[in-house]
N, CA, C and O of each residue as an XYZ file, in Angstrom:
944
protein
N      90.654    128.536     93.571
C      90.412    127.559     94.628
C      91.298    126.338     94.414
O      91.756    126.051     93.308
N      91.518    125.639     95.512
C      93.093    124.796     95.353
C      92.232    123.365     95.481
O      91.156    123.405     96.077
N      92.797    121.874     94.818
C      92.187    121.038     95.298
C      91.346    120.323     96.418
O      91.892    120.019     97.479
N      90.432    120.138     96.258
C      89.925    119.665     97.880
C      90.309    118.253     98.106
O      90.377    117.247     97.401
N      90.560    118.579     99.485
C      91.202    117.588    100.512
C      89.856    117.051    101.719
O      89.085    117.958    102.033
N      89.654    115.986    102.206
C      88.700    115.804    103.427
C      89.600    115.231    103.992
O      90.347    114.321    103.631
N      89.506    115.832    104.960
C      90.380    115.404    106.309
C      89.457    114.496    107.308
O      88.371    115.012    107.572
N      89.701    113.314    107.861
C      89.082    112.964    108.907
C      89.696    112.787    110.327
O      90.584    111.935    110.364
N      89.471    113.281    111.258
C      90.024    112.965    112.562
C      88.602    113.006    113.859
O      87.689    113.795    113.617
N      88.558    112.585    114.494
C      88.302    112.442    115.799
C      89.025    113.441    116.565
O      88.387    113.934    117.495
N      90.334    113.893    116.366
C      91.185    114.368    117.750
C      91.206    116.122    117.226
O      91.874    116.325    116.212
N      90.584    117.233    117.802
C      90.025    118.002    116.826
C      91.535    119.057    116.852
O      91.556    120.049    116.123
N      92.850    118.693    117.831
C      94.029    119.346    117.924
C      94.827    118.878    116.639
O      95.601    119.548    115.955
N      94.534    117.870    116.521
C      94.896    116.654    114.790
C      94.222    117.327    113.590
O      94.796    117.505    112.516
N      93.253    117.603    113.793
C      92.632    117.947    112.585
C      92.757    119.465    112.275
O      92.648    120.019    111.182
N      92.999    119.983    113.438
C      93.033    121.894    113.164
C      94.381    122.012    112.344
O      94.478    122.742    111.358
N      95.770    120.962    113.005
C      96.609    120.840    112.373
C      96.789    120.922    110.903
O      97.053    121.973    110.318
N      96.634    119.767    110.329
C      96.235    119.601    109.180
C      95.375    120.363    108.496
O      95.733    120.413    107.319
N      94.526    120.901    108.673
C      93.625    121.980    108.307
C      94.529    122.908    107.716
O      94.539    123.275    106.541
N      95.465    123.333    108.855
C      96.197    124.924    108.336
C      97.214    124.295    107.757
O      97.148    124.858    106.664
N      98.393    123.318    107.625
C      99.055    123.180    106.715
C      98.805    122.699    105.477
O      99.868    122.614    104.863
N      97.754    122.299    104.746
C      97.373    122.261    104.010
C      96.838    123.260    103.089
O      97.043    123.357    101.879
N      96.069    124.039    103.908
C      95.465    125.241    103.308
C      96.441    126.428    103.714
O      95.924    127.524    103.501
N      97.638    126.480    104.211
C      98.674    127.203    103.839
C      99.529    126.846    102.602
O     100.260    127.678    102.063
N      99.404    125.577    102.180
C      99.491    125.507    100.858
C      98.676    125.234     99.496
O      98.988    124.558     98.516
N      97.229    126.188     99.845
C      96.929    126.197     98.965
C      95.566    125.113     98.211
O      94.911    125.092     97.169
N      95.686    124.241     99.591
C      94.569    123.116     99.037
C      93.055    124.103    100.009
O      92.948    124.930    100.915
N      92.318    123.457     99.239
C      90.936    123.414     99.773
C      90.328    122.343    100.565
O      90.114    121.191    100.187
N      90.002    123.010    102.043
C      90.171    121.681    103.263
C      88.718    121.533    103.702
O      88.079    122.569    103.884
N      88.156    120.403    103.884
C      86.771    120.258    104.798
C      87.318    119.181    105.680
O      88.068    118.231    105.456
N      86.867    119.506    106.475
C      86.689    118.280    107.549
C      86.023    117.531    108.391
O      85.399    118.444    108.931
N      85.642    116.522    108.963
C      85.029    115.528    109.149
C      85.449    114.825    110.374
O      86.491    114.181    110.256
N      84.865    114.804    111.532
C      84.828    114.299    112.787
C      84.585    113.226    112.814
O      83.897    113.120    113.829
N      84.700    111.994    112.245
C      84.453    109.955    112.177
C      83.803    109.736    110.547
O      83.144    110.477    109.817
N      84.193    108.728    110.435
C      83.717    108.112    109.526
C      82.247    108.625    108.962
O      82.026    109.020    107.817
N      81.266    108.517    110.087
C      79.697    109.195    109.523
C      79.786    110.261    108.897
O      79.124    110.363    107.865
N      80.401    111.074    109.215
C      80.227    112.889    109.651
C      80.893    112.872    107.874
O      80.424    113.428    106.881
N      82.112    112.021    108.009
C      83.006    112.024    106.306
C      81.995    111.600    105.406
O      81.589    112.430    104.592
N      81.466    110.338    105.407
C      80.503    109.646    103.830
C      79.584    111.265    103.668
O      79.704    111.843    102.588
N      78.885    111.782    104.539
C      78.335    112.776    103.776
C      78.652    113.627    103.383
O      78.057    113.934    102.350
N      79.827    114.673    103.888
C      80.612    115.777    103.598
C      80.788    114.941    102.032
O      80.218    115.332    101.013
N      81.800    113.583    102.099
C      82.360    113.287    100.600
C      81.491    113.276     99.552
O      81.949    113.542     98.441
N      80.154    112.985     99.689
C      78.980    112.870     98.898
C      79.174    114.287     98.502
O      79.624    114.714     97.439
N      78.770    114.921     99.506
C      78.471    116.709     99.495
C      79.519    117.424     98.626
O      79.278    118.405     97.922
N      80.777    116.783     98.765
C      81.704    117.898     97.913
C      82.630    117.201     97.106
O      83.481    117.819     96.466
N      82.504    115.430     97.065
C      83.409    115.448     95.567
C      84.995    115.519     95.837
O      85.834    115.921     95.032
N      85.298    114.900     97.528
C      87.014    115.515     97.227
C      87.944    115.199     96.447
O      87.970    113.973     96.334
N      88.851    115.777     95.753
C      90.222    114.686     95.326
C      90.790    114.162     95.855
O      91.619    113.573     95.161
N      90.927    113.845     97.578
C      91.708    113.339     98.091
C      91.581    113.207     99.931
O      91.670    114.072    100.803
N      91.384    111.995     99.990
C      90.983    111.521    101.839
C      92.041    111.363    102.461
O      92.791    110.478    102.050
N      92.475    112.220    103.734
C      93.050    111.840    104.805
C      92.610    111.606    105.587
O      92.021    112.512    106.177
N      92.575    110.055    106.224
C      91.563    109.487    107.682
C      92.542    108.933    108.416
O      93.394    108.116    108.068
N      92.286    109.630    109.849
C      92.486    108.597    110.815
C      91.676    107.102    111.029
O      90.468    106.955    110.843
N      92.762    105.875    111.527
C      91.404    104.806    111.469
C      90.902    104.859    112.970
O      89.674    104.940    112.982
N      91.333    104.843    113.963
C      90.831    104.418    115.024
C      90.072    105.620    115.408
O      90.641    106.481    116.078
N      88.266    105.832    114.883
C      87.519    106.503    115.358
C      86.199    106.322    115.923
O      86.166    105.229    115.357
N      85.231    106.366    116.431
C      83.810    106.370    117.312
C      83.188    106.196    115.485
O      83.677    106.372    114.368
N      81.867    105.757    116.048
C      80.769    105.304    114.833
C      81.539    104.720    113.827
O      81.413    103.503    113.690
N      82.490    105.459    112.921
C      82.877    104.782    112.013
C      83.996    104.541    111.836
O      84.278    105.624    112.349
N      84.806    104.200    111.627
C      86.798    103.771    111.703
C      86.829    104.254    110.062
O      85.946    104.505    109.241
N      88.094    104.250    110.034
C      88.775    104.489    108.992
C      88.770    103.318    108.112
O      88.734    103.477    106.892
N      88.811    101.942    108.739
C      89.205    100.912    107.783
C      87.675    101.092    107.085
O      87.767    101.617    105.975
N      86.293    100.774    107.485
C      84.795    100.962    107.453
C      84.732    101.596    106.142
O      84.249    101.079    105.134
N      85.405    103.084    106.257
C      85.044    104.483    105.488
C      85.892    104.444    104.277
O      85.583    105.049    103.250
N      87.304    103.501    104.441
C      88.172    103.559    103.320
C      87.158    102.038    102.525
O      87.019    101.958    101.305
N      86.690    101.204    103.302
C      86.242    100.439    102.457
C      85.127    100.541    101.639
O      84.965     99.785    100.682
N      84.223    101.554    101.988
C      83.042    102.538    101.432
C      83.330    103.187    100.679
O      82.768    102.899     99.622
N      84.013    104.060    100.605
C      84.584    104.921     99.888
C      85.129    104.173     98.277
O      84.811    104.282     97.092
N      86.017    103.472     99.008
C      86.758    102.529     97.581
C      85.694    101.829     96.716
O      86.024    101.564     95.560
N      84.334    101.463     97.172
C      83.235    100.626     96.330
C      82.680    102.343     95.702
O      81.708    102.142     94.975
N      82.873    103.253     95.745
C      82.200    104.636     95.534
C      83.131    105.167     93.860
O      82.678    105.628     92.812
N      84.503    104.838     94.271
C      85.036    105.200     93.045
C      87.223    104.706     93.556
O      87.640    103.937     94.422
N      88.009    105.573     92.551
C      89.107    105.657     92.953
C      89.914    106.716     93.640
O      91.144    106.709     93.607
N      89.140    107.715     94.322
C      89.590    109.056     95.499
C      90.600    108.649     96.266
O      90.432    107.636     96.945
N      91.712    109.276     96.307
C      92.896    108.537     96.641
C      92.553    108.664     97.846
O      91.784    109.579     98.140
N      93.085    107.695     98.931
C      92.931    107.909    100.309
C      94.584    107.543    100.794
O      95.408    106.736    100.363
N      94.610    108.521    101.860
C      95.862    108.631    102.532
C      95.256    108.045    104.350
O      94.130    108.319    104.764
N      96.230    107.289    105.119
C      95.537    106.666    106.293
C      96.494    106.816    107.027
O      97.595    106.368    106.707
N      96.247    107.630    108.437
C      97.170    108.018    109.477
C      96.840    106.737    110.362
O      95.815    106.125    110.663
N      98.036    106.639    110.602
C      98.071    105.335    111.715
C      99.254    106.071    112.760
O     100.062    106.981    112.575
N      98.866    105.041    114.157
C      99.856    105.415    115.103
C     101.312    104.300    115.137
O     101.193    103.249    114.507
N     102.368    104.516    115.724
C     103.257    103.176    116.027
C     102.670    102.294    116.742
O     102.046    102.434    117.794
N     103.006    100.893    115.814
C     102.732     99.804    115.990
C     101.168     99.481    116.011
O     100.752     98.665    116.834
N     100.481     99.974    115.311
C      99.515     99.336    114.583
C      99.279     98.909    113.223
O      98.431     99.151    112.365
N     100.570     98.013    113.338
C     100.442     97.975    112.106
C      99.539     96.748    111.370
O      99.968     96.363    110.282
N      98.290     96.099    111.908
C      97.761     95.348    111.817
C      96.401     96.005    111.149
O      95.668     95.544    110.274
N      96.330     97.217    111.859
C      95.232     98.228    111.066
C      95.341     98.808    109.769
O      94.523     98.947    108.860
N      96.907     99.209    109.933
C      97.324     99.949    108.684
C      97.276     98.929    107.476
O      96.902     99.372    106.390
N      97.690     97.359    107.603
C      97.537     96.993    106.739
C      96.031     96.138    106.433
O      95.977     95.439    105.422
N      94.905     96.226    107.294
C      93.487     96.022    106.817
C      93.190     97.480    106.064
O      92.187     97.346    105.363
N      93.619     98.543    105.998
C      93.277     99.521    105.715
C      93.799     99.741    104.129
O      93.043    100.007    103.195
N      94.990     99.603    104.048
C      95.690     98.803    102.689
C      95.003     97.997    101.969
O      94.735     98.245    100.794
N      94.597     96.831    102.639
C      94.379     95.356    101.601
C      92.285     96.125    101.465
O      91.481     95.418    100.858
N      91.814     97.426    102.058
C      90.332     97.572    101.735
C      90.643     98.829    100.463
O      89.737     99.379     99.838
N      91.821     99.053    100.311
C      92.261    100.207     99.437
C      92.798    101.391     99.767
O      92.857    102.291     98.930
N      93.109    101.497    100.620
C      93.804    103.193    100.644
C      94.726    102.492     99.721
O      94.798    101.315     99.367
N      95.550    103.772     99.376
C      96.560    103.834     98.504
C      97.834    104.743     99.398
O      98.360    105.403     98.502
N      98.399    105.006    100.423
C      99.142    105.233    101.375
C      98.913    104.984    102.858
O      97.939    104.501    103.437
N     100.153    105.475    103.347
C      99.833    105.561    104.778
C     100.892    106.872    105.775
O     101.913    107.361    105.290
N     100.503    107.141    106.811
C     101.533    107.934    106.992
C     101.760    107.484    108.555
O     100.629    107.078    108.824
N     102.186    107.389    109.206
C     102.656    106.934    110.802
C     103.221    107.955    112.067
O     104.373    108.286    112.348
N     101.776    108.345    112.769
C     101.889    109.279    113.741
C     103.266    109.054    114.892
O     103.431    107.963    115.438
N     104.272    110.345    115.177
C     103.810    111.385    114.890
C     104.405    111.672    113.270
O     105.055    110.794    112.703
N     104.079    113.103    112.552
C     104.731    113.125    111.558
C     105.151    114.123    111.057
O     104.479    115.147    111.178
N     106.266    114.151    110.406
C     106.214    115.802    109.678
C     105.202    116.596    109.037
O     104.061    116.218    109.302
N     105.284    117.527    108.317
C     104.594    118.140    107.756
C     104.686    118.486    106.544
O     103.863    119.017    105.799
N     106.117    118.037    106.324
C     106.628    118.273    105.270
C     106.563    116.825    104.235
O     106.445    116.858    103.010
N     106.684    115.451    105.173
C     106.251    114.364    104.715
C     104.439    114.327    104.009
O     104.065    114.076    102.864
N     103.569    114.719    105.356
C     102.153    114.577    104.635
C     101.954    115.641    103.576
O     100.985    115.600    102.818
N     102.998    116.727    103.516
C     102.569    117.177    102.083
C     103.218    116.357    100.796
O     102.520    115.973     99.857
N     104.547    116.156    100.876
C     105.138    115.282    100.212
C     104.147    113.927     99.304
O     104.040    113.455     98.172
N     103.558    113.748    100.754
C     102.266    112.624    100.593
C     101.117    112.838     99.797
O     100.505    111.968     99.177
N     100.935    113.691     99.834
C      99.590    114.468     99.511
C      99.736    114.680     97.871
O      98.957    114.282     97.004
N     101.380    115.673     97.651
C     101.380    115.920     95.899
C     101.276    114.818     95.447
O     100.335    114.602     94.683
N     102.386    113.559     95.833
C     102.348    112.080     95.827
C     101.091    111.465     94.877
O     101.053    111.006     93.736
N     100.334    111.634     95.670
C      98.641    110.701     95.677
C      98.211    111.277     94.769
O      97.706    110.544     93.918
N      98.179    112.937     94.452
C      97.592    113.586     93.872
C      97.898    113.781     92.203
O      97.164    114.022     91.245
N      99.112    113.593     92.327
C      99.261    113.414     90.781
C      99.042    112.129     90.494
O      98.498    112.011     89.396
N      99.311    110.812     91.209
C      98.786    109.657     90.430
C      97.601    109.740     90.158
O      97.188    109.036     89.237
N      96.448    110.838     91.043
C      95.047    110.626     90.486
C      94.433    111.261     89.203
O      93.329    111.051     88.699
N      95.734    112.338     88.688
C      95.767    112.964     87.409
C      95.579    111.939     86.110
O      96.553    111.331     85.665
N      94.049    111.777     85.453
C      94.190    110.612     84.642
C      95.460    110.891     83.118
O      95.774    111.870     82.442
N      95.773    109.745     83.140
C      97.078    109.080     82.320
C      96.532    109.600     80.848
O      95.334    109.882     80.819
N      97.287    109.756     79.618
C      96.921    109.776     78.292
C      96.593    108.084     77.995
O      97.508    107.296     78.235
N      95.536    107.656     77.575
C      95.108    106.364     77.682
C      96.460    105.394     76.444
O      97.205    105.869     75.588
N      96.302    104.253     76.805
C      97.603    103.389     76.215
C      96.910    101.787     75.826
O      96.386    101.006     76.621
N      97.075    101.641     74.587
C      97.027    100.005     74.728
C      96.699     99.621     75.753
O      97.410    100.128     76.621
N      95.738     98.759     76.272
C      95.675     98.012     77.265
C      96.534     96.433     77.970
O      96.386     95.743     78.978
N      97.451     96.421     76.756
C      98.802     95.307     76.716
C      99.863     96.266     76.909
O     100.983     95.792     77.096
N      99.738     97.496     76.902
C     101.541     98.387     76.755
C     101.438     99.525     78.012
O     100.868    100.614     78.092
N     102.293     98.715     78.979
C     102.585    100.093     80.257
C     103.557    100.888     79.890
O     104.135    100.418     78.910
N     103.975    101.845     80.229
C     104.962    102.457     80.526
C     105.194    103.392     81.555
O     104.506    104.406     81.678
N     105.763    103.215     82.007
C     105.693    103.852     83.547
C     107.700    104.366     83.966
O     108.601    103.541     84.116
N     107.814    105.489     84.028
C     109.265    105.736     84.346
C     110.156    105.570     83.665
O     110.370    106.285     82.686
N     111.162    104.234     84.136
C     112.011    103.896     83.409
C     111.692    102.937     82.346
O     112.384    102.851     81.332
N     110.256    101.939     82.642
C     110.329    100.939     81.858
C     109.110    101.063     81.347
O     108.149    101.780     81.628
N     109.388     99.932     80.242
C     108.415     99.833     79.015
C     108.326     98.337     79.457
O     109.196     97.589     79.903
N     106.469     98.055     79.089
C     105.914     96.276     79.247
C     104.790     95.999     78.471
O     103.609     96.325     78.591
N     105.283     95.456     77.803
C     104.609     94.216     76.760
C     104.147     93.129     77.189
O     104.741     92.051     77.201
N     102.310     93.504     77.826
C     101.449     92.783     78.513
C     101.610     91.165     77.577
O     101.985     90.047     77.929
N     101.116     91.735     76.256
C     100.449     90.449     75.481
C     101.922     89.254     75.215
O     101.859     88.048     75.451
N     103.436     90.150     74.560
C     104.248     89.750     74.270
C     105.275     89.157     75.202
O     106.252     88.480     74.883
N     104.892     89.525     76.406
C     105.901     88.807     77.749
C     107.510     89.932     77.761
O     108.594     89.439     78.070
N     107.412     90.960     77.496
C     108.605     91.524     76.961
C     108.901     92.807     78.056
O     108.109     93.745     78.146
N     109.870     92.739     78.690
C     110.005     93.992     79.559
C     111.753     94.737     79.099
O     112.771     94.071     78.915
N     111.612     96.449     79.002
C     112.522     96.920     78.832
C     112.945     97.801     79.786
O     112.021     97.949     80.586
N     113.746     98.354     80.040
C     114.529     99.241     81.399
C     115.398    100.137     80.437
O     116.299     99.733     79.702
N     114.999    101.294     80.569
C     115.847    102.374     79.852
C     116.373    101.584     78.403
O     117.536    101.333     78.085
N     115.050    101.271     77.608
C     115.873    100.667     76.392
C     116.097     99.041     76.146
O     115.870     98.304     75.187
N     116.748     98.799     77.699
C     117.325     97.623     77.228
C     116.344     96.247     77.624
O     115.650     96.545     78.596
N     116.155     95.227     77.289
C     115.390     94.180     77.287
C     115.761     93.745     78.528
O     116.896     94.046     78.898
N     114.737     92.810     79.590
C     115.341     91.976     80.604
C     114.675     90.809     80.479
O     113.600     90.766     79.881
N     115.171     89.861     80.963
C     114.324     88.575     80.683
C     113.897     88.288     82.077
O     114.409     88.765     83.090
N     113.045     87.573     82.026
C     111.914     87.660     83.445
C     111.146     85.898     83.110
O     110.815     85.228     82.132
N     111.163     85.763     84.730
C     110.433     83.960     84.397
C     108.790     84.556     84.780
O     108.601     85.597     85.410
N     107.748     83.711     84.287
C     106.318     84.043     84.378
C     106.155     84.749     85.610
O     105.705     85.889     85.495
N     106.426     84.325     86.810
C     105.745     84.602     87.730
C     106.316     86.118     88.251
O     105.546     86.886     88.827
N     107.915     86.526     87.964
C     108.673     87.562     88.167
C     108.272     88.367     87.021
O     108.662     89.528     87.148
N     107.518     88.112     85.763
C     106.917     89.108     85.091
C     105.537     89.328     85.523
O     105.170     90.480     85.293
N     104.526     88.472     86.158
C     103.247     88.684     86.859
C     103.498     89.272     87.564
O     102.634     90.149     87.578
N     104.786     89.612     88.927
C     105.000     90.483     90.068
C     105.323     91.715     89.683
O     104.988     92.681     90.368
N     106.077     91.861     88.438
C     106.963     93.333     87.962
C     105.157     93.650     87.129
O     104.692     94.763     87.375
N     104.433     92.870     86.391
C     103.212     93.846     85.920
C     102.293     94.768     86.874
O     101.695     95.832     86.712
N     102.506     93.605     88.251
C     101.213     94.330     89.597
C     101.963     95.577     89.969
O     101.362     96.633     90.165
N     103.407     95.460     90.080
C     103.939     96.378     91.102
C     104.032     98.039     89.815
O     104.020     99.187     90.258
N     104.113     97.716     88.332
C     104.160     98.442     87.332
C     102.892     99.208     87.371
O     102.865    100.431     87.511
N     101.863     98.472     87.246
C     100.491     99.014     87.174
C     100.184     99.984     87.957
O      99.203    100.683     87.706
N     101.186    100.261     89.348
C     100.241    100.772     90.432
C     101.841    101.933     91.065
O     102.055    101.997     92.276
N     102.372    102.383     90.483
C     103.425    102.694     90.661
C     103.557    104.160     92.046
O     102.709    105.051     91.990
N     104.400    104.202     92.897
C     104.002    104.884     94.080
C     103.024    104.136     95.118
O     103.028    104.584     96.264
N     102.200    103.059     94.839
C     101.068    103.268     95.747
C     101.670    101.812     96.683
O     102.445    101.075     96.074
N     101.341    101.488     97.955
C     101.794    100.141     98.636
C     101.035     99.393     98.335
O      99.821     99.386     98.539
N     101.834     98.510     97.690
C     100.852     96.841     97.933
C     101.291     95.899     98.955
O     102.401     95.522     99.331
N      99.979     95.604     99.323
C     100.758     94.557    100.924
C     101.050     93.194    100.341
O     100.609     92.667     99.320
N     101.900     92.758    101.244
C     102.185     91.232    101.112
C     100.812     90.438    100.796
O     100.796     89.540     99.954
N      99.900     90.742    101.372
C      98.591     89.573    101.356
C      97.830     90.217     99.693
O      97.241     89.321     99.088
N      97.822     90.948     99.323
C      97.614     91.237     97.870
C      98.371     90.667     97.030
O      97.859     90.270     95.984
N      99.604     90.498     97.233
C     100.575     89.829     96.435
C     100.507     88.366     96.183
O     100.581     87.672     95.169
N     100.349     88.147     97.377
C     100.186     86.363     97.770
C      98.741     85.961     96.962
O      98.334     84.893     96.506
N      98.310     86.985     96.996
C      96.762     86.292     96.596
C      96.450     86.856     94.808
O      95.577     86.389     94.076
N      97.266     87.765     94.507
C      97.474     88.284     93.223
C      98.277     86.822     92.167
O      97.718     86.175     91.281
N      99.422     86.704     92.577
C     100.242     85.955     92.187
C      99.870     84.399     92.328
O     100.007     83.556     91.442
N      99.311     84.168     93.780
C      99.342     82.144     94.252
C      98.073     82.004     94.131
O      97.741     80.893     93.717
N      97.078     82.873     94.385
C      95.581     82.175     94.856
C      95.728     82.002     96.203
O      96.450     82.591     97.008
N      94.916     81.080     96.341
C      94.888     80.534     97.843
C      96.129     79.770     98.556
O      96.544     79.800     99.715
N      96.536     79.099     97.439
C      98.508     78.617     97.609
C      98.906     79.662     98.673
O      98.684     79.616     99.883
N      99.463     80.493     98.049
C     100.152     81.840     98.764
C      99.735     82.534     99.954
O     100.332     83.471    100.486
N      98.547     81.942    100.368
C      97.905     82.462    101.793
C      99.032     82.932    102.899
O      99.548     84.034    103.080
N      99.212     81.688    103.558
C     100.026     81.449    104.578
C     101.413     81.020    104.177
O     102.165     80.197    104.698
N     101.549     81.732    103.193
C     103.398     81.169    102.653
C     104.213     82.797    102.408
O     104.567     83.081    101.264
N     104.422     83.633    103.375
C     104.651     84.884    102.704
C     106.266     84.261    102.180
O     106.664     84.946    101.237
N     107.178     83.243    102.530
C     108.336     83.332    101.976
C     108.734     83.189    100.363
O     109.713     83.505     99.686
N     107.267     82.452    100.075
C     107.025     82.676     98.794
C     107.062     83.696     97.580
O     107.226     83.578     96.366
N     106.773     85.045     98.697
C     106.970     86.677     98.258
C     108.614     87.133     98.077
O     109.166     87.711     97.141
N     109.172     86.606     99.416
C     110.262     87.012     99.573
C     111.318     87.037     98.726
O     112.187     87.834     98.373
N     110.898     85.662     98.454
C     111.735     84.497     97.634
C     111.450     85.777     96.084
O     112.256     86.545     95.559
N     110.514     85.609     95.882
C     110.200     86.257     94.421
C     110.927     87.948     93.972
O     111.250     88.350     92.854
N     111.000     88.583     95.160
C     111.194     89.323     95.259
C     112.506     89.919     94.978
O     112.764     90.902     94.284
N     113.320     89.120     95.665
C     114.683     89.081     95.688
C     114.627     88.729     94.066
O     114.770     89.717     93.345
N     114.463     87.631     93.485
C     114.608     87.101     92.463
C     114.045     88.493     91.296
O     114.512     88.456     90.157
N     113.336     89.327     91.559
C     112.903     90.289     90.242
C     113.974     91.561     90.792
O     114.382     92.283     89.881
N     114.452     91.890     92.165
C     115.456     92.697     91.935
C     116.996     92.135     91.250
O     117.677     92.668     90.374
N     117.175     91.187     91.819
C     118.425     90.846     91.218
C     118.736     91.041     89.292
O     119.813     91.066     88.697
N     117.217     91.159     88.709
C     117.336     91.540     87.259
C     116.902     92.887     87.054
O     116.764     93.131     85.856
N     116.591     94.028     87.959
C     115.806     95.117     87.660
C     116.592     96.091     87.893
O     116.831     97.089     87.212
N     117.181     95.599     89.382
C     117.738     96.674     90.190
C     119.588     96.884     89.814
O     120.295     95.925     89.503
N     119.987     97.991     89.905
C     121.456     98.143     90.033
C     122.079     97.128     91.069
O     121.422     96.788     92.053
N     123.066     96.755     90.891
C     123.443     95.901     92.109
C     123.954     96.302     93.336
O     124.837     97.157     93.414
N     123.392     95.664     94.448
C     123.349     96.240     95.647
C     122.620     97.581     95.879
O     123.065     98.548     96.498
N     121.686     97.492     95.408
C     120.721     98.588     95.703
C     119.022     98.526     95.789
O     118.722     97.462     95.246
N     118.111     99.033     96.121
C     116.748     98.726     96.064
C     116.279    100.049     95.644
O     115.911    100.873     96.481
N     116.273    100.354     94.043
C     115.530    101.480     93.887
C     114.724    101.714     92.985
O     114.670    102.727     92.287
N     113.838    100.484     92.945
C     112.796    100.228     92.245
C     111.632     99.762     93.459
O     110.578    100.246     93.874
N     112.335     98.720     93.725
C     111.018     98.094     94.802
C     111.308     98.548     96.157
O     112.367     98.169     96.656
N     110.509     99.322     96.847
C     110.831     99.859     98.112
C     109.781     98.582     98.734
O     108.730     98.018     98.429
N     110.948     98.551     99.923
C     110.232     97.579    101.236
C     109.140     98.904    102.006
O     109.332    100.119    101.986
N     108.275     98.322    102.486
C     107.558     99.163    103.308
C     107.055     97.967    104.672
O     106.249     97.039    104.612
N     107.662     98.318    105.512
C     108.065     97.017    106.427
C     106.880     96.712    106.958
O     106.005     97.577    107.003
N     106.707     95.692    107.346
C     105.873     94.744    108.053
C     104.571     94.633    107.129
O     103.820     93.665    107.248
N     104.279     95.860    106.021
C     102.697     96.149    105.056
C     102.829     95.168    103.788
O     102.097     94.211    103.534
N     104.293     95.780    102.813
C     104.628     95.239    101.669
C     105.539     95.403    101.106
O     106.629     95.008    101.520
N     105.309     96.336     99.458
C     106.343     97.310     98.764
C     105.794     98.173     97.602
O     104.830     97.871     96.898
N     106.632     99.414     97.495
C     106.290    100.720     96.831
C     106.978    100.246     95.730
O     107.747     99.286     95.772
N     106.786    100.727     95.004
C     106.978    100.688     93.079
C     107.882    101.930     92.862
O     107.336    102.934     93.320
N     108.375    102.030     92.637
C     109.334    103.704     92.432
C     109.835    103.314     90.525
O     110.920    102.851     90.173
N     108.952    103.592     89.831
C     109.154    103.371     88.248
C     110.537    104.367     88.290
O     111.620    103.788     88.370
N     110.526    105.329     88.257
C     111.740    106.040     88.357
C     112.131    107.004     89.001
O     111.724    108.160     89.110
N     113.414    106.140     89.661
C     113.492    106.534     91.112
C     113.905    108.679     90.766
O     113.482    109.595     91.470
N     114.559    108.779     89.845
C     115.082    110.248     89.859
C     114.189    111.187     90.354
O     114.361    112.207     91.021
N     112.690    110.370     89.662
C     111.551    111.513     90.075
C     110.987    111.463     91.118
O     110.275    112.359     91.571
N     111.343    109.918     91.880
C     110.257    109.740     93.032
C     110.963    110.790     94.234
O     112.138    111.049     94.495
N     109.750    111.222     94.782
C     110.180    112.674     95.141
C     110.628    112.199     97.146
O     110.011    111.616     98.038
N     111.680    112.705     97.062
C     112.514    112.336     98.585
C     111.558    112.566     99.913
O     111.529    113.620    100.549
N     110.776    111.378    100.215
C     109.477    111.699    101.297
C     110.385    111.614    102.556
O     109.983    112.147    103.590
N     111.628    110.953    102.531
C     111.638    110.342    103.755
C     113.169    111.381    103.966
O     113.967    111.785    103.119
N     113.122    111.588    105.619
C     114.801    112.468    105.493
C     114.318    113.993    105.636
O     115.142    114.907    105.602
């Protein structure tokens, strides 16, 4: 039997979809007609992994991802349509950990799916001061970050941004997590504050003229790609 997946949709031509490409490869699929119909199925079977539409009757997606996330860490994946992207990112800042943007391949939401699924594979446990993730090595307690070996020097706040985006590697963090990770309440209404920072931790991380560590994920935030060789080609 292949991992289980809960699918949620409302649109039942959406969900038959997904149903069979999934379980043509192998996963184990239930599915779930709104938000209600999902909290009990998920109770009932324990999935490894939520795909919800948000805009549904009784319960939405943002509702069910925010339920869900007080329940445990079940990765959730969140179909959104173009240009909502105001949902996609309440749906973000309540915890999903992706998103995917109707219409879409099939080859992307599986892409998506191994994605999520191995980050939920727990880690061999580590110091709670020592990441390592990909290319780099970080020295919580010592302030010390390395890149294939070599040392980089980093000012406080560009080592507070490279620890959040380290910690969580693959998954989007939105701008308003950042702002409020990094400033407090400062950073509310200042996203240039991000920008600004941003630029400033690639210019020491990244190859020059390139972004292949911190992926933009437009208008939400940015993806973490610890190392890019492995991060697996979703897009294309």
């Amino acid at each position: 039997m292949g991992r289980k997946i809960l699918v949620v949709d409302d649109e039942p031509q959406i969900a038959r979809v997904l149903r069979m490409a999934l379980e043509s490869n192998g996963y184990d699929v239930t599915v779930a007609r709104d938000g209600v119909d999902a909290l009990e199925k998920f109770t009932k079977i324990a999935p490894e992994l939520v795909i919800t539409d948000l805009a549904m009757p009784e319960m939405d997606g943002i509702e069910l991802t925010r339920t869900i996330r007080q329940r445990g860490q079940t990765p959730i994946i969140v179909l959104s349509v173009k240009n909502a992207e105001q949902m996609k990112v309440m749906a973000l800042d309540e915890g999903a950990d992706d998103y995917i943007t109707k219409p879409f391949s099939i080859q992307e939401l599986l892409a998506r799916v191994r994605s999520n699924l191995r980050r939920a594979v727990p880690a061999e446990p580590e110091p709670e001061s020592m990441i390592a993730t990909g290319d780099f090595r970080i020295d919580v307690d010592a302030h010390v970050v390395e890149r294939m070996g070599e040392e980089i020097h980093l000012t406080p706040k560009e080592f507070e941004l490279l620890v959040l985006l380290a910690r969580n590697p693959g998954r989007v963090l939105t701008h308003k997590f950042l702002l409020n990770a990094i400033w407090g309440s400062a950073g509310k209404d200042q996203p240039e504050y991000l920008r600004v920072l941003v630029a400033q931790l690639r210019k020491k991380i990244e190859p020059a003229g390139e972004a292949k560590y911190i992926r933009n994920e437009p208008w939400v935030g940015y993806r973490f790609a610890a190392d890019p060789r492995a991060d697996e080609a979703i897009e294309g």
